[in-house]
Phi, psi and omega in degrees: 000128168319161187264338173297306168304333166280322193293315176293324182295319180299327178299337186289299164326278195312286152356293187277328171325276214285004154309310186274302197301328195279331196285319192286338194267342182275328162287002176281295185341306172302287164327328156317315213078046143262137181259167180029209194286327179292324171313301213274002164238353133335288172304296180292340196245346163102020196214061167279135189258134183289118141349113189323167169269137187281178190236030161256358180215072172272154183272100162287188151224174203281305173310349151310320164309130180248165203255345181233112163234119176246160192217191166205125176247215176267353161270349199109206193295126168261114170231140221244115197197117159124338185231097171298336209265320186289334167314297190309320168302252221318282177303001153248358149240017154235335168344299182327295181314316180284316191293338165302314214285291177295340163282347166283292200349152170225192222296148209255170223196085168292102177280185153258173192299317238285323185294285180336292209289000175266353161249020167268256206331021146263347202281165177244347183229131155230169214208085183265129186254166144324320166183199206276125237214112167307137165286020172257319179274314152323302166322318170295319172296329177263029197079335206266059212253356176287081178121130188265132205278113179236150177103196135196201218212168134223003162250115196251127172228150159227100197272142156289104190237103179092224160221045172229124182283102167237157206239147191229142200231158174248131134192150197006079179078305209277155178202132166238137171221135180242145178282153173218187207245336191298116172313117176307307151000271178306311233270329184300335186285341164304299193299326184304329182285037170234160191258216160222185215205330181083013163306173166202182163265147183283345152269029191253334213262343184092198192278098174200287353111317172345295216269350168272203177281141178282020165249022176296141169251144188246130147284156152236012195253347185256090189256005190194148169241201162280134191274132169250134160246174194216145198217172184239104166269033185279143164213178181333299199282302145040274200268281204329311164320280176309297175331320221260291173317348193243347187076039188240159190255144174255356180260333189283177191298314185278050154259141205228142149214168195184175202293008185227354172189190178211122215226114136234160209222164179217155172332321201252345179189179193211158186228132133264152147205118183276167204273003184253012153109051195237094205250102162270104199246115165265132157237091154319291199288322171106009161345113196292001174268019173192034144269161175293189147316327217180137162282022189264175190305284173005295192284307139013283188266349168290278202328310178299288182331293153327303211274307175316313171287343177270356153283328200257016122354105174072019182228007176284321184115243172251024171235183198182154198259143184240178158251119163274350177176164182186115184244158195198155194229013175119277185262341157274160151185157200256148148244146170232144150229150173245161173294141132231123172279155200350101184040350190269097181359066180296126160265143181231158162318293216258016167148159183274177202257037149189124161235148201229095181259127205232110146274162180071252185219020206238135159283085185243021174201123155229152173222103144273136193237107209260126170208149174279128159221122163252134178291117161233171193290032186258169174221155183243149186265139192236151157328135174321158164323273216305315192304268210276009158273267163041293189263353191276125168330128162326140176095346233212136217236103145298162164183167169291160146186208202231186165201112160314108139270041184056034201255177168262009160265090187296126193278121195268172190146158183285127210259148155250165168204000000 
């Protein structure tokens, strides 16, 4: 062989040699999740970065669920309330669309309300909680965990601006909106699958509606809820159960009772549980066997949760605990959850139905107040929307529930905030 022809060959060689490395390296990619030319050089410098979070397939946890979800799709508004199964559908195939919107999200834009509400009544998507959710523990809950988060929410919206998707947030007076990375694209094609319900907003509705706050969502077809009845499950295996659980021995000696309750105490703390289904747990001493992981919002409100579902395991019924709120002041803080039967509030007279006080990372006050509600196929009938936007304070977000007077019959009605 000629030495010009060995010489072509070896270039030839070599070619396909940086051929292959480029082919092997563009399937590593493929396999990372790194997209285009910045993933492959990532990939190559040893400093691949997680990718946003996608909205098609998102991970949730349960404590994710929000109780109203409204959207608006090309025939018009749709909204989902009231109904756990239907809450559940909905938010897993829109979810995403919020864990993207917080896993993007940028620097937050405070507005005022007057500003907040002309572009929320425009949002296509909302996500309404049960009371202000830190936006660092929601991300978590959705998954959405790349970055860290100030503030929280219990209005969640997601508007089309452009071809940029924002995200706008509500909770107790403060309003913020941030831009995000969520495809404008994608997200309208999510919203095209959607029907109508013949819902609205209460700044959709005309003078009927006018005067409530305007982001109240109206049904006008949601005239009846479901008759709930409520029972006390406190008994023998019950208080044993909880003792055991909290770490109390239910066999010793400190245990007291008498006809209104059951007390046991330890040096360092003490358990009631009164006969009318009320659990009161002191850690006097701060004893470290009912602290959290951690002292963050997070850890906080996991440690309660946790701790809640496993006393109250098989005794709630057809209800279920949401979280509702949670203030903290550096070293204390308080958490609350409330019953919700299909999605729909229980209000009880004496408090909601777990509070929680924290120094630190240290549990030291929980009060669960425990009643069974089972859902049955009677229905009760409520005022009309308009009848009771009507009769309703300036200001003020109807919605359904129920509200507990300790009867075995739950009382239906229109709820305010």
């Amino acid at each position: 062989m000629r030495p010009r022809t060995k010489e072509v060959c070896k270039s030839i060689l070599i070619v396909l040699l940086l051929l292959s490395v480029v082919m092997l390296s563009l399937t590593a990619i493929q396999y990372s999740g790194a997209d285009g030319l910045s993933g492959m050089m990532q990939t190559l410098s040893g400093k691949l970065s997680a990718p946003p979070k996608k909205t098609e397939d998102p991970t949730f946890t349960d404590a994710a669920l929000p109780v109203v979800i409204s959207a608006v799709g090309p025939a018009g508004r749709i909204s989902y309330l009231g109904s756990q199964e239907a809450l559940d559908n909905a938010f897993a195939a829109l979810g995403g669309q919020l864990a993207a919107a917080l896993d993007t999200a940028g620097t937050a834009e405070e507005l005022n309300r007057m500003a907040f509400l002309r572009r929320a009544t425009q949002a296509e998507l909302c996500f309404y909680y049960p009371g202000a959710v830190p936006l660092d523990v929601l991300a978590q809950w959705l998954d959405a965990t790349s970055g860290q988060r100030t503030g929280s929410g219990y209005l969640f919206c997601l508007r089309r601006s452009g071809d940029a998707v924002e995200l706008l947030v509500e909770a107790d007076g403060v309003y913020q909106a941030m831009e995000t990375e969520v495809d404008s694209t994608a997200f309208g094609e999510v919203l095209e699958t959607l029907g109508t319900d013949g819902s609205f907003l209460a700044a959709e509705g005309g003078e009927p509606y006018g005067h409530l706050d305007p982001m109240t969502v109206i049904q006008p077809s949601y005239t009846a809820v479901p008759v709930v009845q409520a029972s006390n499950p406190v008994n023998d295996s019950f208080l044993k159960t909880a003792a055991t659980t909290l770490g109390f021995n239910p066999y010793g000696d400190s245990v007291y009772r008498d006809d209104s309750s059951t007390t046991y105490t330890e040096s360092d703390a003490s358990l009631r549980i009164s006969a009318d289904g009320v659990l009161k747990l002191e850690n006097t001493g701060l004893s470290r066997r009912f602290a959290a992981a951690g002292d963050s919002d997070a850890q906080r409100i996991e440690l309660v949760r946790s701790l809640v579902d496993t006393i109250a395991a098989g005794q709630l019924g057809d209800s279920c605990l949401w979280f509702t709120g949670m203030e903290t002041d550096g070293q204390t803080a308080t958490v609350e959850f409330s019953c919700y039967v299909e999605g729909l509030e229980v209000l009880r007279a004496d408090g909601p139905a777990v509070e929680a006080r924290f120094q630190g990372d240290v549990l030291t006050e929980l009060t669960l107040r425990l009643r069974t509600y089972t859902v049955t196929a009677a229905s009760k009938a409520l005022l009309p929307p308009r009848q009771a936007a009507a009769i309703a304070p300036a200001g003020t977000r109807l919605r359904p529930g129920y509200a507990d007077m300790g009867e075995t019959t739950l009382q239906a009605d229109w709820l305010r905030s």
